[in-house]
mmCIF file as gemmi writes it, N, C-alpha and C atoms, coordinates in Angstrom:
data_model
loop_
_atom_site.group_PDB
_atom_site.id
_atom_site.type_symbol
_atom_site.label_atom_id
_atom_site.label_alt_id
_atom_site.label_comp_id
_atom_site.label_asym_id
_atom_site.label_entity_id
_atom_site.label_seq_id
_atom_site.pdbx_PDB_ins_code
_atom_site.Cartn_x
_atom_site.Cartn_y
_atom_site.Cartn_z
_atom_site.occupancy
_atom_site.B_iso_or_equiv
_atom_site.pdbx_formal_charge
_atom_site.auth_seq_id
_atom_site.auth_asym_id
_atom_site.pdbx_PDB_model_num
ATOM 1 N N . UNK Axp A 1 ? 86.906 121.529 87.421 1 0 ? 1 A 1
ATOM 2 C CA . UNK Axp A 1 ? 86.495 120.229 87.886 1 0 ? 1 A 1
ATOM 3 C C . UNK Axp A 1 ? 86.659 120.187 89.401 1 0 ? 1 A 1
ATOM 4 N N . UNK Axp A 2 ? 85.554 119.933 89.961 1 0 ? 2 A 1
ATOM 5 C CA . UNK Axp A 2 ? 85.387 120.009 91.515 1 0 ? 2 A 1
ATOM 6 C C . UNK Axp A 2 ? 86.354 118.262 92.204 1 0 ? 2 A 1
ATOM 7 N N . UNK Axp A 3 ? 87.055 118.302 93.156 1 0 ? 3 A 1
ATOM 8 C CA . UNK Axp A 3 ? 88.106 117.508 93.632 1 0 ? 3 A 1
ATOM 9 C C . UNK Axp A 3 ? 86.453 116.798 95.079 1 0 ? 3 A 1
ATOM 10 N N . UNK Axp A 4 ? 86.963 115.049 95.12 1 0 ? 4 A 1
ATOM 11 C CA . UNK Axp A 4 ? 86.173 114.451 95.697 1 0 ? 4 A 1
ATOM 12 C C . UNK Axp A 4 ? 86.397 114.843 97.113 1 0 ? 4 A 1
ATOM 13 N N . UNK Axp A 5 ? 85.871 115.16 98.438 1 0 ? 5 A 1
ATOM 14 C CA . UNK Axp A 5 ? 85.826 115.488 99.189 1 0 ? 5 A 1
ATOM 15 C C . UNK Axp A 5 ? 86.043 113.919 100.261 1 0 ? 5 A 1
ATOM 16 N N . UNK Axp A 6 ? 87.14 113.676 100.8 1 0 ? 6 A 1
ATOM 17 C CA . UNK Axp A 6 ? 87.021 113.176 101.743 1 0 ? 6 A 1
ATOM 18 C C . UNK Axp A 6 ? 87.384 112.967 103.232 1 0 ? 6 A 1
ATOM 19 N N . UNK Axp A 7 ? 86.319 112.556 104.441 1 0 ? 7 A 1
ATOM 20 C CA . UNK Axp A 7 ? 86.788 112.813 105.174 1 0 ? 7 A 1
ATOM 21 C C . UNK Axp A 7 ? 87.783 111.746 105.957 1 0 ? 7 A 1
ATOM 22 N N . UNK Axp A 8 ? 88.135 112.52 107.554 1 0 ? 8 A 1
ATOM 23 C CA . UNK Axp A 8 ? 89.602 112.286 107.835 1 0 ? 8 A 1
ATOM 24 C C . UNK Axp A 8 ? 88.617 111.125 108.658 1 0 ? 8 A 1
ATOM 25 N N . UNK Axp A 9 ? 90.011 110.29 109.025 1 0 ? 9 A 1
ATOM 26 C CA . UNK Axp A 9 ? 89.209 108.935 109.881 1 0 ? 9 A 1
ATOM 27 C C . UNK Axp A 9 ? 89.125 109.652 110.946 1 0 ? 9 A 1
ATOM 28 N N . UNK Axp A 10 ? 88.247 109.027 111.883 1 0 ? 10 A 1
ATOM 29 C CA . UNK Axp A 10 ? 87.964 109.074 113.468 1 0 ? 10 A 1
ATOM 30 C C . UNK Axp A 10 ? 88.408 108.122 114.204 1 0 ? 10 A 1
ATOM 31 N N . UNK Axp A 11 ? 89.412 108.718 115.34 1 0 ? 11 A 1
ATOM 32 C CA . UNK Axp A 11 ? 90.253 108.113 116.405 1 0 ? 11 A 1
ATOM 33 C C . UNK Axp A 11 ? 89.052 107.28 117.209 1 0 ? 11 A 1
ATOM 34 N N . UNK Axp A 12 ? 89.448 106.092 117.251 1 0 ? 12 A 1
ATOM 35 C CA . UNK Axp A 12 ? 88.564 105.265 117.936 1 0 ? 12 A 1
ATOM 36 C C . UNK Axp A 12 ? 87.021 104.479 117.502 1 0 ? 12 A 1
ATOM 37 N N . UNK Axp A 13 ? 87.223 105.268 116.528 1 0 ? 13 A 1
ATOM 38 C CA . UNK Axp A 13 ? 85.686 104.675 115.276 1 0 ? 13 A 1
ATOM 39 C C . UNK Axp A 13 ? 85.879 103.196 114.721 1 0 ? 13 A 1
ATOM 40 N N . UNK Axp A 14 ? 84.964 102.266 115.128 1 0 ? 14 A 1
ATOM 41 C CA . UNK Axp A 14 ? 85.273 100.866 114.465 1 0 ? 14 A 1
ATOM 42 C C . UNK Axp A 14 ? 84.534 100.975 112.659 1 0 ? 14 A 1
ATOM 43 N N . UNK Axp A 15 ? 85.756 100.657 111.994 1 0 ? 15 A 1
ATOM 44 C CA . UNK Axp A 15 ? 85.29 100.692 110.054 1 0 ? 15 A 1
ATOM 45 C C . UNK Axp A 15 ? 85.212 99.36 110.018 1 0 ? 15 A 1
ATOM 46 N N . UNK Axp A 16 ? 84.408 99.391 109.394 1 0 ? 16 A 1
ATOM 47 C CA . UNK Axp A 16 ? 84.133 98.002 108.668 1 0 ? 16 A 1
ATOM 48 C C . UNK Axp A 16 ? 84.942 97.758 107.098 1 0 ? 16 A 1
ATOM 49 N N . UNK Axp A 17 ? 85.545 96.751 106.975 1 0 ? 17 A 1
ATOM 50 C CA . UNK Axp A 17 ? 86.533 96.673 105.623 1 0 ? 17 A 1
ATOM 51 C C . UNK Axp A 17 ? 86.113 95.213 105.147 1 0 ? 17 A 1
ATOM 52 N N . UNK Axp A 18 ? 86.164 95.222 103.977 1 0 ? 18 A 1
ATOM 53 C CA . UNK Axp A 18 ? 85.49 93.75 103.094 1 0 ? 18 A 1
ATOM 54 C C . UNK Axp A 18 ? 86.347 93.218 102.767 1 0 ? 18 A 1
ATOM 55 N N . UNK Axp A 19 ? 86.561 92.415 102.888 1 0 ? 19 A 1
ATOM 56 C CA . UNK Axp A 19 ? 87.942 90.741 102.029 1 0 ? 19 A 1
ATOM 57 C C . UNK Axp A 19 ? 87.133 90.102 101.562 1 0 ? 19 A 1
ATOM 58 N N . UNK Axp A 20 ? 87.763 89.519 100.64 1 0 ? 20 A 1
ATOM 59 C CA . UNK Axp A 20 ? 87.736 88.272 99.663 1 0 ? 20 A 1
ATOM 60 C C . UNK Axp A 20 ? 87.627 87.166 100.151 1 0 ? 20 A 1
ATOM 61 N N . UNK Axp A 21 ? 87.919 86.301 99.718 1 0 ? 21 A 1
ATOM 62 C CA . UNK Axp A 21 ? 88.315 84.721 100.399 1 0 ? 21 A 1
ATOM 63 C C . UNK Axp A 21 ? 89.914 84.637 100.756 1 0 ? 21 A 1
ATOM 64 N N . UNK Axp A 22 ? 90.459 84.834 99.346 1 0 ? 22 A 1
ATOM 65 C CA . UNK Axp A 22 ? 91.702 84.846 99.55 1 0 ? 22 A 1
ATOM 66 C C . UNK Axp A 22 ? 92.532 85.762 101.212 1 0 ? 22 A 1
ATOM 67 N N . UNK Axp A 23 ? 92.02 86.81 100.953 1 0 ? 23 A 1
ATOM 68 C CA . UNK Axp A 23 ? 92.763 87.362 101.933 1 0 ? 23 A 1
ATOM 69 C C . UNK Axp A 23 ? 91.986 87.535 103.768 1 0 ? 23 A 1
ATOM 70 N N . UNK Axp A 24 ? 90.875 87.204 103.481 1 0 ? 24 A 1
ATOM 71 C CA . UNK Axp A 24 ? 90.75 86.021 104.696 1 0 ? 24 A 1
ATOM 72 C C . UNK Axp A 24 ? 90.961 85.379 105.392 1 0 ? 24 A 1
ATOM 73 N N . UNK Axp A 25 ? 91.239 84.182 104.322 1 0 ? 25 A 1
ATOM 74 C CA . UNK Axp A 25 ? 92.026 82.966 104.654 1 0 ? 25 A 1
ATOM 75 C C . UNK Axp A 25 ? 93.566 83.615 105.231 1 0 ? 25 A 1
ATOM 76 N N . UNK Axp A 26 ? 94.137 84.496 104.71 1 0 ? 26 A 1
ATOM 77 C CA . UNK Axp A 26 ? 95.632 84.83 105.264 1 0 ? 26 A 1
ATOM 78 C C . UNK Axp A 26 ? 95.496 85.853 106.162 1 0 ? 26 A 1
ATOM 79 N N . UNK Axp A 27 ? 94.648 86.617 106.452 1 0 ? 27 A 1
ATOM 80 C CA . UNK Axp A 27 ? 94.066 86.66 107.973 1 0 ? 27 A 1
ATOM 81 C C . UNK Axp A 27 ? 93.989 86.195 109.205 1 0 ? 27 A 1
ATOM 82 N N . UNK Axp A 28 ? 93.448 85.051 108.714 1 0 ? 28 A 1
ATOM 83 C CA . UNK Axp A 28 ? 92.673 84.169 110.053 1 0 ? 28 A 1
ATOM 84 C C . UNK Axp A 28 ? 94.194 83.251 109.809 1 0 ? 28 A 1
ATOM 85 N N . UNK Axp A 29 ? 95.085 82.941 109.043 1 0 ? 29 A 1
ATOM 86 C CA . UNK Axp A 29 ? 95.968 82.204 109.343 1 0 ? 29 A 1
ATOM 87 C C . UNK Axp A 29 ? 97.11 83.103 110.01 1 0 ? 29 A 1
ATOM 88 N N . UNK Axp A 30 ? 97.454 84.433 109.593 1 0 ? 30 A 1
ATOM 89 C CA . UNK Axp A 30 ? 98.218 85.261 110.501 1 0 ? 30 A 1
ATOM 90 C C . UNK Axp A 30 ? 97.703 85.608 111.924 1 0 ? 30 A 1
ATOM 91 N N . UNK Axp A 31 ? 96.483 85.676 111.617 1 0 ? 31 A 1
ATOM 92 C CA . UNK Axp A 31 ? 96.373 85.945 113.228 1 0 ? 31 A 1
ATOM 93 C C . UNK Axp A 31 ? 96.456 84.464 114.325 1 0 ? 31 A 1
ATOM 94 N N . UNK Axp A 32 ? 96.233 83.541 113.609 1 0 ? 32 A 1
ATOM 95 C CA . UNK Axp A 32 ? 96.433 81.74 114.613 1 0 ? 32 A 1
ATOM 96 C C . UNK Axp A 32 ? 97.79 82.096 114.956 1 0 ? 32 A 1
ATOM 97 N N . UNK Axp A 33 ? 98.894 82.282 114.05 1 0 ? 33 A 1
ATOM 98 C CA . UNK Axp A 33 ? 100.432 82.585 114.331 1 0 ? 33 A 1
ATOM 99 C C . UNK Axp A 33 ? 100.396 83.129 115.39 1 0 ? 33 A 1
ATOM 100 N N . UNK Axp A 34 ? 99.668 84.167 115.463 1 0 ? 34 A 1
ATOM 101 C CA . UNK Axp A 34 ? 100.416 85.34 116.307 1 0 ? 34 A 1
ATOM 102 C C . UNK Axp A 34 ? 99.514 84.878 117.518 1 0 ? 34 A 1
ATOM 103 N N . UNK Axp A 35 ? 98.298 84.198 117.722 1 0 ? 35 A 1
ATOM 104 C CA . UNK Axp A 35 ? 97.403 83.739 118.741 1 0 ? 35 A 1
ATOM 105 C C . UNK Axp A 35 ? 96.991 85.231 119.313 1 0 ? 35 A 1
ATOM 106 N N . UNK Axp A 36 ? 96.326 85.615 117.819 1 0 ? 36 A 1
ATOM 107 C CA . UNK Axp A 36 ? 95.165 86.972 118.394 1 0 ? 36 A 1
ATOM 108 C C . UNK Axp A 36 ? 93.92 87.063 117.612 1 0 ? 36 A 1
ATOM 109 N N . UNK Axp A 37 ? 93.596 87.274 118.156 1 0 ? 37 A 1
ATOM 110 C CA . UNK Axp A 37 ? 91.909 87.349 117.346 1 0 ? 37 A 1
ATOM 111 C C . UNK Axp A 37 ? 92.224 88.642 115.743 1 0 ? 37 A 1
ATOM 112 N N . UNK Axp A 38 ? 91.205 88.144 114.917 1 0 ? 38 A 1
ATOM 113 C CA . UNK Axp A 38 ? 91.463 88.616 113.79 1 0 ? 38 A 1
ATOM 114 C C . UNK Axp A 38 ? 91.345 90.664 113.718 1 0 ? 38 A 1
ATOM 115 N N . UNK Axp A 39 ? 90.522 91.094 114.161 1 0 ? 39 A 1
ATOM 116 C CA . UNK Axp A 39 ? 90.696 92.439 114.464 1 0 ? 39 A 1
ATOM 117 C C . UNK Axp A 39 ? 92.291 93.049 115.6 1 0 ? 39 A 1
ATOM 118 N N . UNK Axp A 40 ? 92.272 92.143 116.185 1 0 ? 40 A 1
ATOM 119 C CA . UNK Axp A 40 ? 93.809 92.665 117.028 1 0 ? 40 A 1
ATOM 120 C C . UNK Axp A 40 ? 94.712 92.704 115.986 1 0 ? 40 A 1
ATOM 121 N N . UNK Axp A 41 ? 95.524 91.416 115.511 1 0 ? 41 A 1
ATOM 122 C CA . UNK Axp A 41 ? 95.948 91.42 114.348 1 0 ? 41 A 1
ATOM 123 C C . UNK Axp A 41 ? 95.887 92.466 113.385 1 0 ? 41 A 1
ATOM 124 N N . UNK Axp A 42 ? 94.807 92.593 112.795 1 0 ? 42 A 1
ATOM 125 C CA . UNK Axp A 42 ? 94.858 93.877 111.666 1 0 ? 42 A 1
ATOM 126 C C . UNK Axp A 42 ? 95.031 95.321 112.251 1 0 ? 42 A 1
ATOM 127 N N . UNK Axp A 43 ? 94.899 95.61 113.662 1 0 ? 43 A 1
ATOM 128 C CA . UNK Axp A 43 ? 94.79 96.387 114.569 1 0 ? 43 A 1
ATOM 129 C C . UNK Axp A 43 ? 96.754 97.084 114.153 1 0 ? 43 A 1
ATOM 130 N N . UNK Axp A 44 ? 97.55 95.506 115.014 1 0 ? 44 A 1
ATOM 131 C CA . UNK Axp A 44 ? 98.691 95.94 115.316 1 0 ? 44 A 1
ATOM 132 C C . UNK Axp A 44 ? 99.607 95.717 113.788 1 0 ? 44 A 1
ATOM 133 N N . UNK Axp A 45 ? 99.173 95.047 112.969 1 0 ? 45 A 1
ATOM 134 C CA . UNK Axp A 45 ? 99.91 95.156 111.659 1 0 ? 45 A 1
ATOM 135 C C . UNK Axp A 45 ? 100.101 96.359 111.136 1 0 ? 45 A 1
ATOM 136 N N . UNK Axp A 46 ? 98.353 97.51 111.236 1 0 ? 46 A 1
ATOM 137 C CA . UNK Axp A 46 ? 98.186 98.297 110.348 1 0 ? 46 A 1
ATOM 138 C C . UNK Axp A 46 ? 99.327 99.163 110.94 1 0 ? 46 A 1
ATOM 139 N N . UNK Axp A 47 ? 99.641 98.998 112.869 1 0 ? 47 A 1
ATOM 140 C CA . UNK Axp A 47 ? 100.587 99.947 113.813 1 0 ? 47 A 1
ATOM 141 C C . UNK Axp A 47 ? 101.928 99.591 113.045 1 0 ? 47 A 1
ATOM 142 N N . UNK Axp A 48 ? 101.604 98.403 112.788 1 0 ? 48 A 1
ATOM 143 C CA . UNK Axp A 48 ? 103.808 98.039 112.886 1 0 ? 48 A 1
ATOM 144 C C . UNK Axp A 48 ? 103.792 98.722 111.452 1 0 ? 48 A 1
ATOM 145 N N . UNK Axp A 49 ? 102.946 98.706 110.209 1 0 ? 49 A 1
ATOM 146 C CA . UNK Axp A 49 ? 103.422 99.102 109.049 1 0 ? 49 A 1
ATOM 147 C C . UNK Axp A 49 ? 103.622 100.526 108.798 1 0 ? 49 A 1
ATOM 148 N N . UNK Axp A 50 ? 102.568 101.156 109.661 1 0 ? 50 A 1
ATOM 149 C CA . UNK Axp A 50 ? 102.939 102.669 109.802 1 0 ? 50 A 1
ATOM 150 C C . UNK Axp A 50 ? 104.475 103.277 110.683 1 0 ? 50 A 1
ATOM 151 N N . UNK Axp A 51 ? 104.511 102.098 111.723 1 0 ? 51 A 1
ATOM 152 C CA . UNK Axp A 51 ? 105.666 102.729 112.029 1 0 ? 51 A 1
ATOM 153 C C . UNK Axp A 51 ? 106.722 102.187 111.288 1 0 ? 51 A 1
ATOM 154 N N . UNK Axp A 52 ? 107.201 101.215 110.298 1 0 ? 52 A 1
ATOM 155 C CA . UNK Axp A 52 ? 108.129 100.793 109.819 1 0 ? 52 A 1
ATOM 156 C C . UNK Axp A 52 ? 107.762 102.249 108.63 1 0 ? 52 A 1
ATOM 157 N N . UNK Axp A 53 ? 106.813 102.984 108.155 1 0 ? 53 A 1
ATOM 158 C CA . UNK Axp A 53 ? 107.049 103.521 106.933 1 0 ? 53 A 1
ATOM 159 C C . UNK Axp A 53 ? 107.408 104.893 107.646 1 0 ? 53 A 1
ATOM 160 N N . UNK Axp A 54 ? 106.779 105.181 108.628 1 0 ? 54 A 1
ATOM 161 C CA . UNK Axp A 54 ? 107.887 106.711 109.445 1 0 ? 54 A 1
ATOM 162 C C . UNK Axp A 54 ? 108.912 106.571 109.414 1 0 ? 54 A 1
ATOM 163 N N . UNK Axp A 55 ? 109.672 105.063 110.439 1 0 ? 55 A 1
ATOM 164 C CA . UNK Axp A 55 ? 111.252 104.95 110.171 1 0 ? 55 A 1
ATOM 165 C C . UNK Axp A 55 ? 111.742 105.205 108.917 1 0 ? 55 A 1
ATOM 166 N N . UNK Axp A 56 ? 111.328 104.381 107.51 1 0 ? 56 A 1
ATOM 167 C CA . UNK Axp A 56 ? 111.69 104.638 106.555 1 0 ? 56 A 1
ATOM 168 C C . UNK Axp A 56 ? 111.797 106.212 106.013 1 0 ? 56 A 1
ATOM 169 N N . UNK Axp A 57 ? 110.795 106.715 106.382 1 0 ? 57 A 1
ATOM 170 C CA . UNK Axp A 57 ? 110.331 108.576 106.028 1 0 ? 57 A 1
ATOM 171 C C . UNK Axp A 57 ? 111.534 109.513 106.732 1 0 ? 57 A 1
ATOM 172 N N . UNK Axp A 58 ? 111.969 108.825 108.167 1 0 ? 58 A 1
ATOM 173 C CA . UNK Axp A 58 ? 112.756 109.391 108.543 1 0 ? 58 A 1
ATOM 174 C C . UNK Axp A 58 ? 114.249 109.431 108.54 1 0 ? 58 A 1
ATOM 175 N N . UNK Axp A 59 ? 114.102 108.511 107.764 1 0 ? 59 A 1
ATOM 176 C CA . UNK Axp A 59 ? 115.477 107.569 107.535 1 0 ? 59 A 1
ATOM 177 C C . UNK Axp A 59 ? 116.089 108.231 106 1 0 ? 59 A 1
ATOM 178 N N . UNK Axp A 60 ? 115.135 108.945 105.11 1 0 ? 60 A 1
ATOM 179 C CA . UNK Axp A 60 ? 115.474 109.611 104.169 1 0 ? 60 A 1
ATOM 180 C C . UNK Axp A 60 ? 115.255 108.653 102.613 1 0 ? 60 A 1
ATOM 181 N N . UNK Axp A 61 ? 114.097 107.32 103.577 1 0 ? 61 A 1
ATOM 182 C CA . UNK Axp A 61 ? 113.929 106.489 102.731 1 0 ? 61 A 1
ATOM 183 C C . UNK Axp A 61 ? 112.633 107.021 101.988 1 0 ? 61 A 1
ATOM 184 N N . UNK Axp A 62 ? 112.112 108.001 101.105 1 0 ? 62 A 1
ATOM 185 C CA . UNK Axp A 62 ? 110.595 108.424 100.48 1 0 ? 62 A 1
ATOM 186 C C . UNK Axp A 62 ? 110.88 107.876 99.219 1 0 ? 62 A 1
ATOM 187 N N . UNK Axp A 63 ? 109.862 107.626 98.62 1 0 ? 63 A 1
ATOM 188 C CA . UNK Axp A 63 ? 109.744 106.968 97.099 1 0 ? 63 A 1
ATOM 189 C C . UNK Axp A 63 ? 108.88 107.599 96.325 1 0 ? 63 A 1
């Protein structure tokens, strides 16, 4: 059985990603909090969650 081939992201490539309503709405309300436009926001979340899961990786925290 042949394994799906996929490729690696590209540094600096804008993706397009689809939401719901629901998570939209908690979008556009996290980003009013933080007073950033909705792509910055998902920008620096996706940063802080990767680096909170290295700390964890390095921390001897893996699951």
């Amino acid at each position: 059985m042949s394994k799906k081939k996929f490729e690696k992201t590209i540094p600096g490539h804008v993706y397009k990603i689809g939401f719901g309503v629901n998570q939209t709405e908690l979008v556009q309300k996290g980003a009013n909090m933080a007073n950033e436009t909705p792509q910055t926001f998902l920008k620096n979340s996706a940063l802080e969650a990767a680096h909170a899961q290295i700390k964890s990786d390095a921390a001897g925290g893996k699951e």
